[in-house]
C-alpha positions as a printed NumPy array, in Angstrom:
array([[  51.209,   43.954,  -96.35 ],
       [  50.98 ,   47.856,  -97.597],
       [  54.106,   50.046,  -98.395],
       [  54.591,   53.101,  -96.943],
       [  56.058,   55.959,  -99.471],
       [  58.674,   58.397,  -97.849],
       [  60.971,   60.987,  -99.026],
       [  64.491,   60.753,  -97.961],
       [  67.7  ,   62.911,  -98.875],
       [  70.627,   60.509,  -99.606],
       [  74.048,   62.818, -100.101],
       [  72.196,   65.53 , -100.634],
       [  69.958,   63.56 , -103.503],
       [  66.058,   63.955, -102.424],
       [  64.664,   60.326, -103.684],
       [  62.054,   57.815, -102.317],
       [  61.854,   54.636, -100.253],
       [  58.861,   52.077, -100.359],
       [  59.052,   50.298,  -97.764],
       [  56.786,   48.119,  -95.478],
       [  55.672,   49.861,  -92.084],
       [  57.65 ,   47.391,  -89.77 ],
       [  61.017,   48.124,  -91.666],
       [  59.951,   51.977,  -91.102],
       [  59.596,   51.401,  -87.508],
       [  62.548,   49.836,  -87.278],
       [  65.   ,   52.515,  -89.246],
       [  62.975,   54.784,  -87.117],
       [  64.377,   53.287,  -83.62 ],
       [  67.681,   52.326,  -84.984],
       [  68.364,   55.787,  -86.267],
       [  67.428,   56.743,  -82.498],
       [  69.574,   54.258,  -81.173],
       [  72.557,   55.014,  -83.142],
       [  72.068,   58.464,  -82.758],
       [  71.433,   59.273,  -86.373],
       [  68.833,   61.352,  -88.311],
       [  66.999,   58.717,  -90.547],
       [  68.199,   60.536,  -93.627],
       [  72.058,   60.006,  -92.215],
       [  70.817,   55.883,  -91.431],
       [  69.895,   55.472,  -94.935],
       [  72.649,   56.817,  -96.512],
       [  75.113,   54.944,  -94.39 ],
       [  72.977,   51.193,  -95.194],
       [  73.063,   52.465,  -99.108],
       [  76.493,   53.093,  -99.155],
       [  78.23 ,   50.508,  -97.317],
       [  75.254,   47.431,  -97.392],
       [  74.559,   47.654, -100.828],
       [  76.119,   45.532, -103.4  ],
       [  76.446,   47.074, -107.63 ],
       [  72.874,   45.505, -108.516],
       [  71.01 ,   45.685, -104.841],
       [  68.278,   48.425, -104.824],
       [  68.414,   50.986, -102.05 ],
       [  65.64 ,   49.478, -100.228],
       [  67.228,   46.095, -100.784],
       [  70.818,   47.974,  -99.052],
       [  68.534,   49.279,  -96.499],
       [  66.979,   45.507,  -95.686],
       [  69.94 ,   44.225,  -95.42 ],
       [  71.642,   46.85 ,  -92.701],
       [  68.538,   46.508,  -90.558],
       [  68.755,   42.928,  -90.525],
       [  72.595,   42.736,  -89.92 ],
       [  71.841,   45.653,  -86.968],
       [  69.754,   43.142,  -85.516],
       [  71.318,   40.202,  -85.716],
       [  74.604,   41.65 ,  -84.755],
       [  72.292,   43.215,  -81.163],
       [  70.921,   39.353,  -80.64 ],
       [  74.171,   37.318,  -80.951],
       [  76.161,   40.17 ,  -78.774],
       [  72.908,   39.749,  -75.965],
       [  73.607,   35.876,  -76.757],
       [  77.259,   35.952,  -76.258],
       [  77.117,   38.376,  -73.095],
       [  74.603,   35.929,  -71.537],
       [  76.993,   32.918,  -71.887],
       [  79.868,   34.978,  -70.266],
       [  77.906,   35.468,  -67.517]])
């Protein structure tokens, strides 16, 4: 599967992400969902989901997985209290 290329600004640092195009579309509609500018998304993942060695991408993997998961087990949990 191709990478995609794109410039972000992390804390006022211009760098790059490669990334593959569904992770894309996904910080793309969680940044929407959150009400975040992608730039703001992916400093937030780097900072706090990032561990001393993880890459940024690897930081921003993680956060969009953990966003997700967290969404399907509270959908889970609200359909069992129902």
């Amino acid at each position: 599967m191709n990478r995609s290329i794109r410039n972000v600004e992390i804390s006022g640092r211009r760098t790059s992400f490669r990334l593959e195009e569904p992770f894309w579309d996904a910080v793309n509609d969680c940044a929407k969902e959150l009400g975040l500018t992608v730039n703001q998304l992916i400093t937030h993942a780097v900072r706090n989901y990032g561990g001393s060695d993880a890459s940024m991408s690897s930081s921003l993997r993680v956060f969009l997985i953990s966003h997700y998961r967290d969404r399907f087990l509270n959908r889970d949990n609200a359909r069992s209290a129902a």
